[in-house]
N, C-alpha and C positions, 0 to 999 in steps of 0.2 A: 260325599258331595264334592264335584269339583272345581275348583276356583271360578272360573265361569260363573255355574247355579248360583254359588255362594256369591259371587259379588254379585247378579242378579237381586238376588231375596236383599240383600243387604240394602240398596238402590230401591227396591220397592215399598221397604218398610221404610226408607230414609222419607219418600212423598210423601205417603200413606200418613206417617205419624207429626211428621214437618209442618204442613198445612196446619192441622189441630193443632201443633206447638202453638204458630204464629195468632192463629185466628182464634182460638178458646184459653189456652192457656194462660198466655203470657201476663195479662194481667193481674191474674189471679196467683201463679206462682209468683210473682214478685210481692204482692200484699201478704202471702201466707205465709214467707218465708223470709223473715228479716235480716237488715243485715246483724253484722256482730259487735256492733258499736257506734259511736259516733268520730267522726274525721274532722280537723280543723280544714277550713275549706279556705276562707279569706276574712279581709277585716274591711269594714262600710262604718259611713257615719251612725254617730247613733240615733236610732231615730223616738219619739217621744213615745211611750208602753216596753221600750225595750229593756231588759233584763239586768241590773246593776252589776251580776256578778258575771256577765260577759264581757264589760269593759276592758280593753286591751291596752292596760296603763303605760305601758311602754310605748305605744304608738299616739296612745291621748298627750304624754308629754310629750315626746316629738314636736307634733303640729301643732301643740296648745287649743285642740279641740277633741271632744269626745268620740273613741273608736268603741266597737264592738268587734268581739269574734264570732263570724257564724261557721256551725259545723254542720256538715252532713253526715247519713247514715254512709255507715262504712258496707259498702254492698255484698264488696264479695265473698261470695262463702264457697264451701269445699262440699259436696254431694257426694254421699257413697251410696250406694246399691248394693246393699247386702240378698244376693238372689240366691234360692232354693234349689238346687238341680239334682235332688235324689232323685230317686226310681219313681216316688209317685207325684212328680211333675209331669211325665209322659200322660198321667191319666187321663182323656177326657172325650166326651160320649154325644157331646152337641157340637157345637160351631167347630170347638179347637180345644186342644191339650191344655192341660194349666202351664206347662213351658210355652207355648204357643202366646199366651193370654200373657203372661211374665216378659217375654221378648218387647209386648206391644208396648206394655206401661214401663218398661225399662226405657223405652226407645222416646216416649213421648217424655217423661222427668229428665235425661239425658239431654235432649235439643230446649225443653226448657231452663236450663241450668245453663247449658252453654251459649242459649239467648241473650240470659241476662247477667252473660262475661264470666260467669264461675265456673269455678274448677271440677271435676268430674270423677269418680274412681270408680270402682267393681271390685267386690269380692264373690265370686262363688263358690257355693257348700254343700256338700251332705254330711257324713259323718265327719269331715275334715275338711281344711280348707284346700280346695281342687284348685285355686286359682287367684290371682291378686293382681289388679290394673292399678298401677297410682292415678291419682289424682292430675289432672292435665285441664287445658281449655283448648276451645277449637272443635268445627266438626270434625276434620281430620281422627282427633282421638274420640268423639263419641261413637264414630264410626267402626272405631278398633275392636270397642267394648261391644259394639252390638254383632259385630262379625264373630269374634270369641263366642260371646253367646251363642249364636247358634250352631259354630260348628263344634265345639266345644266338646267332648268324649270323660265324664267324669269318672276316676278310677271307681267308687265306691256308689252303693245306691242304698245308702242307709240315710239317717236325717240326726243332724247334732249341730244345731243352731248356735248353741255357746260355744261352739269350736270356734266359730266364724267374728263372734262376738268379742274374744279374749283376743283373737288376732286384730280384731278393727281397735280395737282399746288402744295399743301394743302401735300401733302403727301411725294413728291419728292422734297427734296431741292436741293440734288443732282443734277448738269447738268445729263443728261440721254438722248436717242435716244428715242424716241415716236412715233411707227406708230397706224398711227390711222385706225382702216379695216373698211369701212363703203359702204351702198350704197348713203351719204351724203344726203337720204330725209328726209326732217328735214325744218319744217316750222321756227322755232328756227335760229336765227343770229348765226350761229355756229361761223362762219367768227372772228369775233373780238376776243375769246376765243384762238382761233389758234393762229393768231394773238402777244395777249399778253404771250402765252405759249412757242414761238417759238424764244419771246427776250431771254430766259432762258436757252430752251431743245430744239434737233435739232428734229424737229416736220417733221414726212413725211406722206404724205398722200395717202390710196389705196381704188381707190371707183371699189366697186363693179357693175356689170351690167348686164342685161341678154337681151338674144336677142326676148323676146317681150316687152322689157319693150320701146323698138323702130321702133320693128317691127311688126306691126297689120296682124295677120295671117288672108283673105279674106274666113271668115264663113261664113256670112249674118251677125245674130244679135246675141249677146255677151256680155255675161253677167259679167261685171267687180266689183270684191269685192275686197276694200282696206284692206287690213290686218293690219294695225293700225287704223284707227277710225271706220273702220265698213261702212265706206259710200257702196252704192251699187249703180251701174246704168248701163243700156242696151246700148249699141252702134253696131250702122252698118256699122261692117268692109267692107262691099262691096263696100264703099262710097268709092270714090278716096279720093275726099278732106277731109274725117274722119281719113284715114288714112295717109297723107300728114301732117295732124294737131298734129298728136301723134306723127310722127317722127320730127317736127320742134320742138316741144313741150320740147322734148326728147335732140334736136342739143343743144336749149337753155338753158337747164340748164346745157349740158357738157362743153358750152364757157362761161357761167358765173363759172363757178366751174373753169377751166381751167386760165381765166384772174384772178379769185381774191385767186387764190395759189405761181400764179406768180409771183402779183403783191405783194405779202405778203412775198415772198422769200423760200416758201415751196415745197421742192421736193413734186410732184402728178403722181400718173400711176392709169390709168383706165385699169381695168381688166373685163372680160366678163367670166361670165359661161360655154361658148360653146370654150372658148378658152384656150389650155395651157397655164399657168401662170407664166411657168418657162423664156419662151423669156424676158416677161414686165417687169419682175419684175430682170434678168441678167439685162437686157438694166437699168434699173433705178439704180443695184448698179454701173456699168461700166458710166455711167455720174456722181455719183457721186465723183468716184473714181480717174475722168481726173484731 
């Protein structure tokens, strides 16, 4: 792709996803995602219901009248994007690729973060870490991170999630919000890495999906290549129970993924390709935000 196209799609996705920041988002990421404290802000009379152990005795002697201190929530917070770019991100058989769908919800939590004044990073992964944006504000750098994304060439097309993990650890001592964009195939105990990241940094999780990755289209025989290891083999979707097998196959890793997010205390939304992302992803800030 040459600089041109690239800063084209750059500039399209910047509209495209811009508008939905302002007009859908914004109020909802700021509810859902707190800041990290409280800030002394100034000091007012006190007024009568007000809170005894706000008094600001140093300034109530002063003037020989009652002060208070009020604080506000301390807003800003640091956003990473921990995103998926193995081999099987390319996949996808309806609207767009799960990289495709990954770009879009990268693009839309980036201009919401840097709407409401915070800081921004990127890490992207497959078996290793391929890549690392610090943390910045400013369209200028959400810009940067979504340009990288997509022209972006990952040496490896395998998937190791806690590569990505140990590095963000390592890197952010800062509490920060972490979503992590994956389609979570990953032979790798990713689990634990969450886990210990999530006592820290408020970890949320968005798996990616497409609708054959559960739905066996009835070809005959069918030639399946894994985009990280290379495996290859023939299956006959005409088979009931071939294709019964793929979709159970399919249930059970979304209610294992689904039970040990839960059980871990990590917001999780499963997204599909073939679906707008804008409902799942409203719905997962608006419960965080109850």
């Amino acid at each position: 792709m040459d600089t041109k196209e690239l800063l084209k799609n750059v500039q399209r996705l910047e509209i495209k996803t811009k508008g939905l920041t302002k007009q859908v988002f914004s109020g909802e990421y700021h509810s859902a995602f707190k800041g990290i404290g409280m800030a002394f802000s100034e000091v007012r009379d006190y007024q009568l219901g007000d809170e005894v152990r706000t008094i600001d005795w140093n300034v109530t002697a002063r003037f020989n009248s009652p002060f208070v201190k009020v604080f506000e929530e301390e807003r800003e917070l640091t956003v990473m994007l921990i995103i998926d770019i193995s081999g099987s991100e390319e996949f996808g058989t309806v609207e767009k690729s799960k990289k495709e769908l990954a770009l879009e919800i990268a693009a839309v939590l980036a201009f919401s973060a840097i709407n409401n004044k915070d800081k921004v990073g990127a890490i992207f992964v497959t078996d290793q870490v391929e890549k690392y944006i610090a943390p910045n504000k400013g369209r200028k750098h959400a810009l940067v991170i979504l340009r990288e994304l997509i022209e972006f060439k990952p040496k490896s097309k395998g998937t190791n999630i806690n590569e990505a993990l140990k590095f963000f650890r390592n890197t952010q001592k800062k509490r920060s919000i972490s979503f992590v964009i994956s389609d979570f195939i990953d032979e790798n105990n990713f689990m634990e890495g969450l886990k210990v990241s999530n006592k820290k940094h408020d970890m949320v999780a968005i798996r990616l999906n497409d609708l054959a990755e559960y739905e066996l289209p009835k070809m005959g025989l069918i030639y399946l290549y894994n985009a990280e290891t290379g495996r290859k083999t023939w299956v006959n979707s005409n088979s009931e129970i071939v294709r019964l097998n793929y979709l159970n196959e399919y249930k059970k890793l979304e209610q294992h993924l689904f039970n040990e997010f839960k059980k871990s205390g990590i917001d999780y939304v499963s997204i599909s390709t073939e679906d707008n992302f804008i409902q799942p992803l409203m719905l997962l800030f608006q419960q965080r935000g109850k």
